[in-house]
C-alpha positions in Angstrom: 16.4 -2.3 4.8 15.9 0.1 7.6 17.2 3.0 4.4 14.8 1.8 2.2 11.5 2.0 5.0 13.5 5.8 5.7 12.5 6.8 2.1 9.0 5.6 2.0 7.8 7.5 5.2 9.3 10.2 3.7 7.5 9.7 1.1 4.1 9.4 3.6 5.4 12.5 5.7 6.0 14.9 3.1 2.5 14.5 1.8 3.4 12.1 -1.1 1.9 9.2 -3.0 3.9 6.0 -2.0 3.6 2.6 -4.7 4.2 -0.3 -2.4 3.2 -4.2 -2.0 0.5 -4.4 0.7 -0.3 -7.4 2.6 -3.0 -8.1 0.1 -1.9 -6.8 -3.6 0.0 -3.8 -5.0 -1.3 -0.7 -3.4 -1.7 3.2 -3.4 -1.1 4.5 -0.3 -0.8 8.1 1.9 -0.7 9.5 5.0 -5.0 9.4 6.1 -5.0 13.0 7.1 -3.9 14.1 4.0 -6.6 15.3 1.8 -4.7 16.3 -1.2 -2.5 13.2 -1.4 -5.9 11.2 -1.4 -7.1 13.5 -3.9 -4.0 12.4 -6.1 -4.3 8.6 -5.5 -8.0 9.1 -7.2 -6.7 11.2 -9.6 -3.9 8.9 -10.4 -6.6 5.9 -10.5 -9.4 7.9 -12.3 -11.7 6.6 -9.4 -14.9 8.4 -8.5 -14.5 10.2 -4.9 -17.8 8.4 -4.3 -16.0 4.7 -3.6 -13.9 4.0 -0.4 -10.8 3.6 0.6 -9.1 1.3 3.0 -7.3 2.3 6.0 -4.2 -0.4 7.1 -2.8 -0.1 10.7 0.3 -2.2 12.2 -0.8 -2.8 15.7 -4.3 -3.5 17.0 -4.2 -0.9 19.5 -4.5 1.6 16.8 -8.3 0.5 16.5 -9.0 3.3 19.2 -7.0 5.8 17.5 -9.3 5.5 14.5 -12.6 4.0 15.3 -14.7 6.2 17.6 -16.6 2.8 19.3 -14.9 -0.6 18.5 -17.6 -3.1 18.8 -16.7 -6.2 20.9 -16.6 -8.7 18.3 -14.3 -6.6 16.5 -11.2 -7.6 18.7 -11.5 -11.3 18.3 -12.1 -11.3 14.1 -9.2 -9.4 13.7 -6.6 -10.9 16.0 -7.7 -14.2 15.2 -8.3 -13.7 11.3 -5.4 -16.2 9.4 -6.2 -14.2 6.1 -6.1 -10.6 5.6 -9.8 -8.9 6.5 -10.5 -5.6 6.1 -13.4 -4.6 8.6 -16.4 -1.8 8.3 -16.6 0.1 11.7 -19.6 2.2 12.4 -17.7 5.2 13.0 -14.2 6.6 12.4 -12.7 9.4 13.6 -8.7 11.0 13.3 -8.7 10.6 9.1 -9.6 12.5 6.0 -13.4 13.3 6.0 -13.0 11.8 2.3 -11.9 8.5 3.9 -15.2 8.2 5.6 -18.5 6.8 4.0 -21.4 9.2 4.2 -22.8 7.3 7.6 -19.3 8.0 9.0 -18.2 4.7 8.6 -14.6 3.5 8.2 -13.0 0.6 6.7 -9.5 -0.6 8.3 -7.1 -3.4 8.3 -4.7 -4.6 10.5 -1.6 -6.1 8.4 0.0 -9.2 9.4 3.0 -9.2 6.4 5.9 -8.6 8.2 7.2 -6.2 4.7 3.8 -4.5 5.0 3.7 -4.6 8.5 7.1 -3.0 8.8 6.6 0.1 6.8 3.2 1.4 8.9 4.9 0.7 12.6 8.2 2.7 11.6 5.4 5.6 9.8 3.6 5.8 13.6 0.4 6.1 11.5 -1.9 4.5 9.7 -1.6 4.5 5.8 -4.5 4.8 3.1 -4.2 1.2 1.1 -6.0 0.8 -2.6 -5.3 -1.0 -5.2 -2.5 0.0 -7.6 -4.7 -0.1 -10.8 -6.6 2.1 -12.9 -10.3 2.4 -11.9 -12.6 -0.9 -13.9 -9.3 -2.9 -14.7 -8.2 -5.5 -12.5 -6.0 -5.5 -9.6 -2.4 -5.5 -10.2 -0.7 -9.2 -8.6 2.5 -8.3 -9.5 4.9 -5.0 -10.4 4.5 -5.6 -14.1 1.0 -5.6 -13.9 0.6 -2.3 -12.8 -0.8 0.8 -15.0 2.9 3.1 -16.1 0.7 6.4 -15.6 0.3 5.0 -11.9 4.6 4.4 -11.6 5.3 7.6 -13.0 2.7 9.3 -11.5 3.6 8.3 -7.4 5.7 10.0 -5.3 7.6 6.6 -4.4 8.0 3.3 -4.9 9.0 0.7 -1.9 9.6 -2.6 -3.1 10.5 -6.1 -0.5 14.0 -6.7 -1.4 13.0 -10.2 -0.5 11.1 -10.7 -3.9 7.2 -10.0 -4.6 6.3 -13.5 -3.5 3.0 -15.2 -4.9 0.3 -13.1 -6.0 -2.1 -12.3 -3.4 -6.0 -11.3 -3.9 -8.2 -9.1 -2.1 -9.2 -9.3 1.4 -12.4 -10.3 2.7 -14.4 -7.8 4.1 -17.2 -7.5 7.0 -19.1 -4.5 8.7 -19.9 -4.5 12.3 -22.8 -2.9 13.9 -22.2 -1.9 17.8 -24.5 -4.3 18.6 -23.1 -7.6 17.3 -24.5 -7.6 14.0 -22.1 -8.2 10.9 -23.1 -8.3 7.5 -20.0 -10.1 5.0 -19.5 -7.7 2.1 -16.8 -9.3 0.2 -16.4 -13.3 0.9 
């Protein structure tokens, strides 16, 4: 196992496009300082610039690393969250420009799938997560499902040798104001 994570943050370190099972769906994901392999995962999706991209991270300590105030309430939805939620911070820092909303905003997710979980603590950096499909079709549940352009067009592919396990959906997703306020995006 520990040769098949050593390819995929190769993948991630030499500026590639890594296919992999996230803790949600299929995903596209880079390195998040990397403008040019972000550039190619919207290329490869055909996905306006203009539409944001998640950011997943391993450990919540990493919050700091990436969000330049975590708001309080922050610490307590994502530790105790049983299902995977993705969270809108007011402002992120230590990323791609492209991976901020105009207001500066950043969307992040801690991952609680081991598989998932395992790949982004042996990188030492948080990883860009999307879904694996082409831009207005639906999210890809399993390997099958996803678009050939997008496996032939990545950099590398990191399947669980443990099997894909049931088909996941998207997580929920909240933003959080500094001040306590929360809106829920995606229920």
């Amino acid at each position: 196992m520990q040769n098949m994570y050593h390819e995929a943050i190769q993948t991630l370190k030499s500026g590639g496009v890594l296919l992999y099972p996230s803790d949600t769906i299929w995903g596209l994901g880079c390195d998040v300082r990397n403008e040019q392999a972000i550039e190619k995962i919207l290329e490869l999706k055909n996905r306006p610039a203009s539409k944001g991209l998640i950011v997943l991270i391993s450990k919540i300590e990493q919050l700091s690393e990436y969000v330049e105030q975590v708001p309080d309430l922050a610490w307590d939805l994502v530790e105790f969250a049983e299902d995977p939620l993705t969270i809108i911070y007011p402002k992120g820092k230590n990323v791609s420009p492209s991976l901020l909303a105009p207001d500066g905003s950043i969307a992040i997710r801690l991952v609680k799938d081991e598989f998932c979980k395992g790949l982004i603590y042996r990188y030492q950096r948080a990883i860009v997560s999307t879904s694996a499909n082409l831009s207005g079709e639906p999210s890809p549940l399993n390997f099958a499902g996803i678009a050939p352009s997008i496996v032939t067009g990545v950099d590398g592919v990191l399947k669980n040798p443990a099997g894909e396990g049931p088909a996941k959906k998207a997580s929920k997703i909240v933003q959080l104001g500094l001040h306590g306020d929360y809106k829920l995006i995606r229920g």
